[in-house]
C-alpha positions as CSV (number, residue, x, y, z in Angstrom):
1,X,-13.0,20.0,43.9
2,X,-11.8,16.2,43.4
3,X,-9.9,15.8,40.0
4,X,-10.4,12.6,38.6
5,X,-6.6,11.9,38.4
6,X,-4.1,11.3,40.5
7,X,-1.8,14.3,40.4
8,X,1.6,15.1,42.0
9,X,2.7,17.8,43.7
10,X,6.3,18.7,44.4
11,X,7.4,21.3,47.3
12,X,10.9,23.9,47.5
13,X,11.2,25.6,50.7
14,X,13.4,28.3,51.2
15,X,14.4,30.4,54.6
16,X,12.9,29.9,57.7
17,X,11.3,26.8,59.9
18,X,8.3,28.6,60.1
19,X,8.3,28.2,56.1
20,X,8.4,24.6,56.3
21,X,5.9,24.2,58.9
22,X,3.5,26.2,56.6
23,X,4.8,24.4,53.4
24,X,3.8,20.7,55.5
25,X,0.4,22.6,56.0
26,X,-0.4,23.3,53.2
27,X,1.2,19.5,51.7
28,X,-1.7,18.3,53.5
29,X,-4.1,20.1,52.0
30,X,-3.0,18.5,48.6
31,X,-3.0,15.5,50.3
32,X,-6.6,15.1,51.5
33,X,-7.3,16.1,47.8
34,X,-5.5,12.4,46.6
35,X,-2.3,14.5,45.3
36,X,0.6,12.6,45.7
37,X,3.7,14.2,47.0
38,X,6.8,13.8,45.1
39,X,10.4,15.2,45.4
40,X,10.7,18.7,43.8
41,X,13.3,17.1,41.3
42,X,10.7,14.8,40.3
43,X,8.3,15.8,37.5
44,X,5.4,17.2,38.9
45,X,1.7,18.7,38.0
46,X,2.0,20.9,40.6
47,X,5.4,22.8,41.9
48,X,4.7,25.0,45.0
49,X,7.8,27.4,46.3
50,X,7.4,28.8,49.4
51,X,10.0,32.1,49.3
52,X,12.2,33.7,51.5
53,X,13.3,37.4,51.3
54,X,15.3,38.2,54.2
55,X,18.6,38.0,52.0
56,X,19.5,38.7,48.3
57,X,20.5,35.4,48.0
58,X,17.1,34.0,48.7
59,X,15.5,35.7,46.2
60,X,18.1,34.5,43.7
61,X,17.3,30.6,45.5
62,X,13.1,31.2,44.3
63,X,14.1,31.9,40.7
64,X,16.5,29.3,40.6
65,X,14.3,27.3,41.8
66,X,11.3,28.3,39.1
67,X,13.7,27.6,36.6
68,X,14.3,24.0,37.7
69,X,10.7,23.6,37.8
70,X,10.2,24.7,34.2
71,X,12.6,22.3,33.1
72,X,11.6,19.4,35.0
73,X,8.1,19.8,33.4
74,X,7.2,22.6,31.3
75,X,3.5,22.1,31.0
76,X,3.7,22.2,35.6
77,X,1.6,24.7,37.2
78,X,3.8,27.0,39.4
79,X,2.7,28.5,42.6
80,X,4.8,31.5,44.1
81,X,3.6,31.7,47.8
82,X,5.1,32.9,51.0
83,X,7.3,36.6,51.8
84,X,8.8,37.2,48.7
85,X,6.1,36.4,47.0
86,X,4.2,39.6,49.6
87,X,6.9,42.0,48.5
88,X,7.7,41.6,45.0
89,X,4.2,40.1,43.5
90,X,4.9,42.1,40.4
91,X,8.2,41.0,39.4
92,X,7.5,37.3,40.6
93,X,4.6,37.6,37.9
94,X,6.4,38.5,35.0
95,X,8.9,35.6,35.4
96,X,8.4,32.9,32.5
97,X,6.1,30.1,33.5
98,X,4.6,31.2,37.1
99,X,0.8,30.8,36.9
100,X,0.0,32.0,40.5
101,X,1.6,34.6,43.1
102,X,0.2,34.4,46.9
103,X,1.4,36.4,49.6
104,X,1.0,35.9,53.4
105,X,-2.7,36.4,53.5
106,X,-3.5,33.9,50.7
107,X,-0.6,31.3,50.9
108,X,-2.6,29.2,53.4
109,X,-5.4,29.0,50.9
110,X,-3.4,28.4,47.7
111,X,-5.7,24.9,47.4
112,X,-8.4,27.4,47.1
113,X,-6.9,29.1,44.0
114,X,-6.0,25.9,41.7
115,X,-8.7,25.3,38.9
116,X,-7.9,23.3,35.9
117,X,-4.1,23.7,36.6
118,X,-4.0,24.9,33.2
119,X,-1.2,27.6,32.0
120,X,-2.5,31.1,32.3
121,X,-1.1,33.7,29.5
122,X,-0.1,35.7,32.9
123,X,0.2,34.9,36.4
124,X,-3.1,35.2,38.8
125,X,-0.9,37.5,41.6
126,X,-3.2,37.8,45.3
127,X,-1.4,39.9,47.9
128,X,-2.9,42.5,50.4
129,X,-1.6,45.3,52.2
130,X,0.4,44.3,55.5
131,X,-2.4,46.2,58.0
132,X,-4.3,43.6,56.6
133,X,-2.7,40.4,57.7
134,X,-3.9,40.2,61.3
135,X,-5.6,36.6,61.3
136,X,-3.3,34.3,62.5
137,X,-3.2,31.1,60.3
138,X,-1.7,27.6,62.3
139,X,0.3,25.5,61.1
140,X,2.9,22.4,61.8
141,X,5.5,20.3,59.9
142,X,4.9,16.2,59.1
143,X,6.5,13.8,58.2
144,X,9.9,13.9,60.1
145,X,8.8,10.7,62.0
146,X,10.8,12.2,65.4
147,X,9.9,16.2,65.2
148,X,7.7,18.2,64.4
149,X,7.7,22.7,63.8
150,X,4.6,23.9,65.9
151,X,4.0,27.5,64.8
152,X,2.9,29.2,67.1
153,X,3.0,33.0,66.4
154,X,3.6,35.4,63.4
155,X,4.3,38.6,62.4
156,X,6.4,41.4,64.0
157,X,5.9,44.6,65.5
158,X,9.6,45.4,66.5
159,X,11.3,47.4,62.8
160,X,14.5,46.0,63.2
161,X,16.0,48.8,60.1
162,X,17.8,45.8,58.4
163,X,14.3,43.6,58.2
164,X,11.3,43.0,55.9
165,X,9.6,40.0,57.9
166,X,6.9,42.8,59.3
167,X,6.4,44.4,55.7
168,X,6.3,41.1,54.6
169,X,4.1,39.0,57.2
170,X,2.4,42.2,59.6
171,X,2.0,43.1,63.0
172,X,2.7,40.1,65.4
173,X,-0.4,37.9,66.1
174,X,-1.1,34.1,67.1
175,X,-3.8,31.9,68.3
176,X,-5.0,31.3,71.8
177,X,-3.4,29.3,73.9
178,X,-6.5,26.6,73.9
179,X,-6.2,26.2,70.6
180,X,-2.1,26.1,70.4
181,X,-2.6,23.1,72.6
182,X,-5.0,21.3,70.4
183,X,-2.2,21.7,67.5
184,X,0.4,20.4,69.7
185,X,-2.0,17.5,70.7
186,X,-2.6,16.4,66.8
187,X,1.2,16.3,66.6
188,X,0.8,13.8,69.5
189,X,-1.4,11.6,68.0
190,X,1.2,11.1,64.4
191,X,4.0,9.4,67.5
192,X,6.0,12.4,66.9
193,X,8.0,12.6,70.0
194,X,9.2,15.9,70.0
195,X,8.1,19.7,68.9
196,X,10.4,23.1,67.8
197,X,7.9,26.0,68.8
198,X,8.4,28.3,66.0
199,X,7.1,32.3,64.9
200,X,8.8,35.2,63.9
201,X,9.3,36.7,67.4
202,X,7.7,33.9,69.8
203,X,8.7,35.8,72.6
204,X,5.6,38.1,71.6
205,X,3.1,35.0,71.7
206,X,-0.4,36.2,73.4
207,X,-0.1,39.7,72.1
208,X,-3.4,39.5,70.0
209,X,-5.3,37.2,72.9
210,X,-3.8,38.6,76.0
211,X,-1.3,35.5,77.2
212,X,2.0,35.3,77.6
213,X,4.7,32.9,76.1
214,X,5.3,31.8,79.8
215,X,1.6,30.6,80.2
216,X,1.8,28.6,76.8
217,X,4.8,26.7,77.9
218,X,3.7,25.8,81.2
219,X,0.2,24.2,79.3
220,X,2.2,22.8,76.9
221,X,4.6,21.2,79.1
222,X,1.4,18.8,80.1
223,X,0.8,18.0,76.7
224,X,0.8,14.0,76.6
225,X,2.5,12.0,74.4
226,X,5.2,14.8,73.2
227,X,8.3,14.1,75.4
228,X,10.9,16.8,73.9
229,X,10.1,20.6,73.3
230,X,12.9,23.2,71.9
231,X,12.8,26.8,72.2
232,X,13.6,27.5,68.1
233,X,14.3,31.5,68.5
234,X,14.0,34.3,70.8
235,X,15.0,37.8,71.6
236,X,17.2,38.5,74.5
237,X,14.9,40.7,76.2
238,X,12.2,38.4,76.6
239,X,13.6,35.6,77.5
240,X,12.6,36.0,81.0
241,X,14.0,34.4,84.7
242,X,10.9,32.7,84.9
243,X,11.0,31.0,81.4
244,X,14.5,30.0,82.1
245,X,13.9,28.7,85.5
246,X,10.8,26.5,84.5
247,X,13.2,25.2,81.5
248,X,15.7,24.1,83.9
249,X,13.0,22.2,86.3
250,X,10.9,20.8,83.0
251,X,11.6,17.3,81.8
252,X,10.2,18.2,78.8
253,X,11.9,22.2,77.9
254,X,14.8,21.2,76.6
255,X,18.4,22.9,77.7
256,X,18.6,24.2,74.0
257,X,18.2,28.1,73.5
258,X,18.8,30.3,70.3
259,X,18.5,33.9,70.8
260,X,19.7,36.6,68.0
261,X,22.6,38.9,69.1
262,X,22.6,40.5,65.8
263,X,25.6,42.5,66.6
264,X,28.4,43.0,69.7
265,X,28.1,46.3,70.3
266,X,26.0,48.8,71.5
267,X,26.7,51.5,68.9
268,X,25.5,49.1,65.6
269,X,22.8,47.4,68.1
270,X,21.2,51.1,68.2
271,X,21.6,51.7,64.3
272,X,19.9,48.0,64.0
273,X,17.1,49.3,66.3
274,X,17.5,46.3,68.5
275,X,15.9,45.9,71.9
276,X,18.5,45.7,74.2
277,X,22.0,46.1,74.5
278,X,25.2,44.2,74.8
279,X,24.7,44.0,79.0
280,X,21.5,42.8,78.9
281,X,22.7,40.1,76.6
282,X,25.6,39.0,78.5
283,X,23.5,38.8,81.3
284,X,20.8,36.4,79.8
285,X,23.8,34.2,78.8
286,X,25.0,34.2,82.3
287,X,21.8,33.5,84.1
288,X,21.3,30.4,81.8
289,X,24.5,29.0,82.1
290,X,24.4,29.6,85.7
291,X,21.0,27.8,85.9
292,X,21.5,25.4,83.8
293,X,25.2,25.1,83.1
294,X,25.2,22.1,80.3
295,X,22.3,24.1,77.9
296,X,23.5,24.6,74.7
297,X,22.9,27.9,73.1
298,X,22.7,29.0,69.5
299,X,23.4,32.4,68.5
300,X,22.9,34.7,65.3
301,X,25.0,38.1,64.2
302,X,25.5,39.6,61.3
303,X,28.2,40.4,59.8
304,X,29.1,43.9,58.0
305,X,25.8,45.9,58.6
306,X,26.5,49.1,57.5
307,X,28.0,51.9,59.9
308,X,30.0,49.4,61.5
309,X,34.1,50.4,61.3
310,X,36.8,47.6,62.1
311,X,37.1,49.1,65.3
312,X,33.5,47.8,66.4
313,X,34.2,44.9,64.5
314,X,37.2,43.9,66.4
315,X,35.2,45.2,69.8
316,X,32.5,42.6,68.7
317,X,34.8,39.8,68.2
318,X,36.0,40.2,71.9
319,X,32.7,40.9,73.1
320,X,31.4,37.5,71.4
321,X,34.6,35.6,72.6
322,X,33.9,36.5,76.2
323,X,30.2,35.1,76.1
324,X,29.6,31.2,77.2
325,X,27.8,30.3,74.0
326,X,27.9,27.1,71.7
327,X,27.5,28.2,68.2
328,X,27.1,31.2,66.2
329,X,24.7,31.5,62.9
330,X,26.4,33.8,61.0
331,X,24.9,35.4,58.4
332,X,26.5,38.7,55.7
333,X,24.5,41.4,55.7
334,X,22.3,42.1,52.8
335,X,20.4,45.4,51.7
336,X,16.7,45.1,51.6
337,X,14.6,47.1,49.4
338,X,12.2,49.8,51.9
339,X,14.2,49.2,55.0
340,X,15.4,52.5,56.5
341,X,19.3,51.0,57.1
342,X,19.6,51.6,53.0
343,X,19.8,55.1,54.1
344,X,22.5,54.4,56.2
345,X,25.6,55.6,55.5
346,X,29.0,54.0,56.4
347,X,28.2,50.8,53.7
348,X,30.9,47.7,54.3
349,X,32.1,46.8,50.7
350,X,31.7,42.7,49.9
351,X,35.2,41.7,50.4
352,X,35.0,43.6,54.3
353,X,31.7,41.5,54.7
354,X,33.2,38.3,53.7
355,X,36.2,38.7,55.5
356,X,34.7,39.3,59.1
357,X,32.0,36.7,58.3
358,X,34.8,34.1,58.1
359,X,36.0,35.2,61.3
360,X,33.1,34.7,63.0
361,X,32.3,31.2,61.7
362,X,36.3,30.5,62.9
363,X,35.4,31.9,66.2
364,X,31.9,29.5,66.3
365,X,34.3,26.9,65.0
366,X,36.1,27.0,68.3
367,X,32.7,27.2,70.6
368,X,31.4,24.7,69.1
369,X,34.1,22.5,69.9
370,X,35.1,23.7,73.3
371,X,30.9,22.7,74.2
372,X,31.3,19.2,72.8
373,X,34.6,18.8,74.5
374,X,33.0,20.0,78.1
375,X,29.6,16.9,77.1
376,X,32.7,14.2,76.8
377,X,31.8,11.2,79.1
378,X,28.7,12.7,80.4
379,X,25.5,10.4,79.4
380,X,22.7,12.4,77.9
381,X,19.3,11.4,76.6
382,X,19.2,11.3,72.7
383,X,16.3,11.5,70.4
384,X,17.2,9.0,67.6
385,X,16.5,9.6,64.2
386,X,17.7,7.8,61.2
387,X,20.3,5.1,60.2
388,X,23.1,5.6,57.9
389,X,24.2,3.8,54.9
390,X,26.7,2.1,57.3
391,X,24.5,0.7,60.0
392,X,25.3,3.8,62.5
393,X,22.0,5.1,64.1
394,X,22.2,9.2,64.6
395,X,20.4,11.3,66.6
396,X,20.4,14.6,69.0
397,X,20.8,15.0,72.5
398,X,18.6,16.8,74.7
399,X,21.5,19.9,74.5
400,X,21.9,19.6,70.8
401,X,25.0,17.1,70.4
402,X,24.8,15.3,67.7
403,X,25.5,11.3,68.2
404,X,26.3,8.1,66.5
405,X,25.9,5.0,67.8
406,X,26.8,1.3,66.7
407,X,23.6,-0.6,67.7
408,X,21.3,-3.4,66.1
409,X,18.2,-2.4,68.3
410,X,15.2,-0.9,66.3
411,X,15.4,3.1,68.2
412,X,14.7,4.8,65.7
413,X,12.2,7.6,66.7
414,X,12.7,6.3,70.2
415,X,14.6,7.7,73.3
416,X,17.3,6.5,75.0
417,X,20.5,7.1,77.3
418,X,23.9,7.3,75.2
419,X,27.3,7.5,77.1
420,X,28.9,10.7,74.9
421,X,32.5,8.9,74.6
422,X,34.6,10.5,71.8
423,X,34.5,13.3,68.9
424,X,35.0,13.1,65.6
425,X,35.9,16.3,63.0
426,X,32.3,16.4,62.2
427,X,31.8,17.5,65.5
428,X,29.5,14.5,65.8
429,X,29.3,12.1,69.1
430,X,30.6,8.7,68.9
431,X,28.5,7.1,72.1
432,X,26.7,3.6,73.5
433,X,23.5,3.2,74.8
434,X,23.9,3.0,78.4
């Protein structure tokens, strides 16, 4: 199919990176089809929304953003694709002006589905059963001229009772290592400089084609041409000694980790159906900081899953002041239709939920800080990305400081040494090239 006029095509992504890295996929698709992309507050031929569901709020985001759609250009053709669009095909269909509903099988191939682009009295809706999703389908981000999300695995076989990413996207599942490196080695070839590894439990990777994580960040650590590779998300227990030590000996494994604690204590850790508990967490914390002391490391809880009292509550608090962390993502707990923790008794009203959530950002507030404060005066490597209205150039260290600069030099996209010399509110990095 070639149409005969240039169309546009306008993108909304919503949740995860692993969303945009499919959303940049499937941009390219469009693409080599002479669409032109324009912003999704542009009018458009062709809107594309790739959905969330992990919260409430993201399934208010996707019809929110339909509606801007409609009124941007009435006469668009709408395509609902991604995990929402998996779990409530139905209901996404019967929403005024959606012509097409993919879930995770069929989102990859939405190109495939687009006709006439004419508007259909009802919406076309092509989902599958999850035991059906078990081919894994690649993808990575463009067009951010310094990085780039690789996925590199998808699915989840873990049943975390707050979580629909498995009843959304299947059983875990990812490509071979061989041909993970052939992704990584197109990202090369654009000048991107440096790649987020991304899944829905990475940690899994080589599941479905008997690897391990480990082997695929050794290979990919010989990749040439990518200089900078971060670790986007992993879970506690398998984040492994080995991983950690061949992070702190790689020039290219950046000391940047993110690994979910969900919750600080052992009793709502067990009603979450988590992996581990709060030892096994505080030790992975310890052994990284003792390896490599200046890593930065991102962390996400929840706040006000149900069955937890203020007594664990407070307990967490302590628990999560007494780790050696950087940052916290904090997010409020939010029911899930078909998740066992809605049977759950001990629900946290809204107002509980708020208030202990702005705890916790207070008590990231003061991490965050404290890290930036310990990186004053050292000289780290930083990954420059843009300049600012002003003339500043910005950019990120190696262990995820962010960093302004006064400089005339054309760096942007390149790497070089900045001298970390003051703070600003922000936090931000006020530095010079060294």
């Amino acid at each position: 199919m070639r149409l005969l006029n240039k169309k546009k095509v306008a993108f909304h992504t919503l949740g995860c990176k692993l969303n945009f890295s499919e959303s940049s996929t499937i941009a390219r698709d469009f693409s080599n089809l002479d669409y032109e992309k324009v912003s999704f507050n542009q009018i458009a031929d062709v809107y594309v929304i790739n959905t969330c569901s992990v919260t409430e709020q993201a399934d208010k985001k996707c019809r929110q953003a339909i509606n801007k759609a409609i009124k941007l250009n009435p006469n668009a053709y709408i395509a609902i694709v991604g995990c929402y669009a998996q779990l409530k095909p139905k209901e996404i269909s019967e929403i005024p002006g959606v012509d097409i509903v993919l879930g995770s099988k069929e989102k990859m191939n939405l190109i495939k589905h687009i006709n006439k682009l004419e508007k259909l009295p009802q919406a076309e809706i092509h989902t599958c059963e999850t035991t059906n999703l078990k081919q894994f389908s690649p993808a990575y981000s463009q067009g951010d001229r310094t990085r780039s999300f690789l996925k590199i695995q998808d699915g989840c076989d873990y049943f975390c009772s707050y979580c629909t990413i498995p009843l959304a996207r299947g059983r875990s599942c990812n490509n071979s290592i061989a041909e993970t490196i052939d992704q990584a080695k197109e990202i090369a070839k654009t000048g991107i400089k440096e790649i987020i590894l991304t899944g829905v439990n990475i940690g899994d990777f080589g599941k479905s084609t008997n690897e391990t994580f480990f082997d695929l960040v050794k290979e990919l650590d010989k990749v040439e041409g990518i200089e900078r590779y971060r670790i986007s998300s992993i879970e506690p227990n398998l984040i492994t000694n080995e991983i950690i030590d061949f992070c702190a000996k790689s020039r290219k494994f950046l000391p940047h980790f993110h690994i979910p604690l969900q919750a600080g204590t052992d009793k709502v850790l067990k009603l979450m159906r988590r992996k581990y508990n709060t030892q096994l967490f505080a030790d992975r914390i310890k052994y990284i900081k003792q390896v490599i002391p200046h890593a930065f490391i991102g962390v996400d809880i929840i706040a006000g899953f149900t069955g937890e009292t203020d007594d664990d509550f407070n307990q967490a608090c302590n628990f999560i002041e007494g780790l050696d962390i950087s940052f916290l993502h904090v997010f409020s707990y939010s029911e899930r239709p078909n998740t066992s923790s809605l049977k759950m008794e001990g629900k946290v009203n809204k107002a509980t939920i708020a208030e202990r959530s702005k705890r916790l950002h207070a008590i990231s507030d003061v991490k965050h800080l404290n890290f930036y404060k310990q990186n004053c005066g050292a000289i780290r490597p930083v990954l420059f990305e843009k300049r600012d209205k002003n003339g500043n150039i910005h950019g990120y260290t190696d262990n995820y400081l962010k960093v302004e600069i006064k400089s005339d030099k054309k760096i942007t996209g390149q790497i070089a040494n900045v001298k970390l010399e003051s703070i600003n509110e922000e936090p931000l990095f006020i530095g010079v090239l060294v």
